[in-house]
One Martini backbone bead per residue (centre of mass of N, CA, C, O) as a GRO file, in nm:
protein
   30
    1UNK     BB    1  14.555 -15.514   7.937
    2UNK     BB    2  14.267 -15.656   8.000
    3UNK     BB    3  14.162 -15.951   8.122
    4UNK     BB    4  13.910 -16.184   8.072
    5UNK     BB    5  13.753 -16.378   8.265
    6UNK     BB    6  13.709 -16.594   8.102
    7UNK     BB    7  14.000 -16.679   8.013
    8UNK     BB    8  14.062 -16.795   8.298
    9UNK     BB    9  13.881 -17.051   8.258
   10UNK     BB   10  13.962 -17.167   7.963
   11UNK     BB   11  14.263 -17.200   8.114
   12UNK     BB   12  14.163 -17.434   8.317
   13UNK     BB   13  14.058 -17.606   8.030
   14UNK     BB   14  14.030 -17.663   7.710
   15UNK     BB   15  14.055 -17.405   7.662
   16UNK     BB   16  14.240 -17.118   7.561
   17UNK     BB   17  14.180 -16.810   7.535
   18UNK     BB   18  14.304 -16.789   7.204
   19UNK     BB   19  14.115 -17.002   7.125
   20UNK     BB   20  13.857 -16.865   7.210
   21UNK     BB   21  13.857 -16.645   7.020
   22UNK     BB   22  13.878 -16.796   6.771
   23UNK     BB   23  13.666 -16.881   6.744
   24UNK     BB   24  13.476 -16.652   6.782
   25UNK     BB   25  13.571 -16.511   6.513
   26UNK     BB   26  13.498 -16.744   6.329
   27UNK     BB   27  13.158 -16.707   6.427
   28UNK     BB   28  13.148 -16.402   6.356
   29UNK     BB   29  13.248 -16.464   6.023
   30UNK     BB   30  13.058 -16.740   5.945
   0.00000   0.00000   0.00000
């Protein structure tokens, strides 16, 4: 599975991949 962009920026910053997945899940879904 190829990890997408966003992840790698992320991951060096305030938020990992999957906590931003999880936001956006829950803001799609919101």
């Amino acid at each position: 599975m190829q990890i997408p962009q966003f992840c790698f920026y992320f991951a060096d910053n305030l938020l990992t991949c999957n906590q931003f997945l999880m936001l956006l899940y829950n803001y799609t879904i919101g």
